[in-house]
C-alpha positions in Angstrom: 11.7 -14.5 6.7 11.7 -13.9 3.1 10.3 -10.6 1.2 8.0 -12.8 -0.2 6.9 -15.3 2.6 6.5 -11.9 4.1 4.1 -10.4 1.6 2.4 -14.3 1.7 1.8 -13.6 5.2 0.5 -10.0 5.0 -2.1 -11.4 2.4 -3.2 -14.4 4.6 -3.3 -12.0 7.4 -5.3 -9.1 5.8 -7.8 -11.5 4.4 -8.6 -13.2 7.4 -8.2 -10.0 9.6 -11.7 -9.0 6.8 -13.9 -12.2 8.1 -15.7 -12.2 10.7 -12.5 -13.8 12.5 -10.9 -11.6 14.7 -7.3 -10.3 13.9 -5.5 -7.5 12.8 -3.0 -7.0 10.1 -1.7 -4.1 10.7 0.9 -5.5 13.1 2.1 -7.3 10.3 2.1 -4.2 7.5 4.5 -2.9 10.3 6.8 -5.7 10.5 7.0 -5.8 6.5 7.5 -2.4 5.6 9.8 -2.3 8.7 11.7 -4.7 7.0 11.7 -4.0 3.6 10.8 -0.5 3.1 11.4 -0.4 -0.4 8.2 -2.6 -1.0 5.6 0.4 -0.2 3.1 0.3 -2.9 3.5 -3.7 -3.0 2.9 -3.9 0.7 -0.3 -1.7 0.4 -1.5 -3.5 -3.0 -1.5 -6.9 -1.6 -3.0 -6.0 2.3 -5.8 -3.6 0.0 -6.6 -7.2 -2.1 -6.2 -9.6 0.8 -8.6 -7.2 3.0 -11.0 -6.2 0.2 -11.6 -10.3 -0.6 -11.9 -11.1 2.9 -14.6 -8.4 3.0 -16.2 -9.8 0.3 -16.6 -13.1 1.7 -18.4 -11.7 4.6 -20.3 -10.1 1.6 -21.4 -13.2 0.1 -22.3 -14.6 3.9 -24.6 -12.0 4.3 -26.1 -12.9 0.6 -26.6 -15.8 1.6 -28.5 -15.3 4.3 -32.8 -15.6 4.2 -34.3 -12.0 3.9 -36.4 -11.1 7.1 -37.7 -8.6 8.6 -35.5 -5.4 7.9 -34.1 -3.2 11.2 -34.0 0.8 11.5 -30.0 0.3 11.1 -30.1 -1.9 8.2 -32.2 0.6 6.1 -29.5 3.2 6.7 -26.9 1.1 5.2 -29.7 0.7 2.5 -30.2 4.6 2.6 -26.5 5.4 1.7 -25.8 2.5 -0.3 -22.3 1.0 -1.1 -20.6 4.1 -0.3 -20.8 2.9 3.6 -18.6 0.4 2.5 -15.5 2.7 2.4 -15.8 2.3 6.1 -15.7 -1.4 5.9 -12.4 -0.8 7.7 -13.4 0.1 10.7 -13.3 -2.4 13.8 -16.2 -4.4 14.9 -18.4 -2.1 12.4 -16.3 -3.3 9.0 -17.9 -6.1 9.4 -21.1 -5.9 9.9 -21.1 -3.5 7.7 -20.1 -6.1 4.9 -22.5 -8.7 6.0 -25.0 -6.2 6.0 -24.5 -4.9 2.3 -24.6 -8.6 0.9 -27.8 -9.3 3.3 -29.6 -6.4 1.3 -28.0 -7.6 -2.0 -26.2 -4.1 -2.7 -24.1 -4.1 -6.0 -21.4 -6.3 -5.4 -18.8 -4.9 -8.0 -19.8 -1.5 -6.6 -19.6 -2.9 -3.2 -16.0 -4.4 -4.0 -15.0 -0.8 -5.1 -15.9 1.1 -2.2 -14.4 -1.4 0.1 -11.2 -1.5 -1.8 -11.0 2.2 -1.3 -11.8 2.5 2.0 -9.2 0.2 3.2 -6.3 1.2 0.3 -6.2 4.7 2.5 -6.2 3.1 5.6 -2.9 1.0 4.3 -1.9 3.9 3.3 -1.9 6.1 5.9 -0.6 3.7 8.0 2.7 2.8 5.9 3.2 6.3 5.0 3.2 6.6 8.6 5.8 3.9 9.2 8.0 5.1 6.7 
């Protein structure tokens, strides 16, 4: 495979590995920066944007979803506002976590941020780690 059908692939793969589909692309970060090493900050720019969008998109579900009767966990979320997001990484929880934040209609530029953040260090720490 190509550098670039490989980066192609790490975007599809972060993006959707951010929905509420299951997956992981960190096997794939591996295999790329495996393979080409020199594309480091490439590698972790392009997973940060496909994994930050397909956050988002479980940000915009939960927007889209009727306001009802609020839970004890949601108002947490609510209590330490998009900052929660930089955890949007996390399994199982990243994604509720998103869903959640669009549910309660947190700042979604603010919310983008975080998340972008959150999962940049991951990336990073994982092909800093691999290199």
């Amino acid at each position: 495979m190509s550098e670039t059908a490989s980066l192609y692939s790490l975007f599809i793969s972060s993006f959707l590995a951010a929905t509420l589909l299951p997956g992981g692309s960190e096997a794939v970060l591996f295999g790329v920066l495996k393979a080409y090493p020199e594309t480091l900050w490439s590698t972790l720019i392009i997973a940060t944007i496909g994994n930050t969008l397909g956050g988002m998109v479980s940000f915009g579900m939960g927007w889209l979803l009727p306001q009802t009767q609020q839970l004890k966990h949601v108002e947490k979320l609510r209590h330490y506002g998009t900052p929660a997001l930089l955890l949007a990484w996390v399994p199982l929880i990243g994604d509720a976590l998103c869903l959640t934040a669009g549910w309660l209609r947190l700042n979604w530029w603010q919310a983008a941020l975080f998340m972008a953040l959150g999962k940049f260090l991951r990336y990073m720490a994982i092909g800093v780690a691999i290199t």
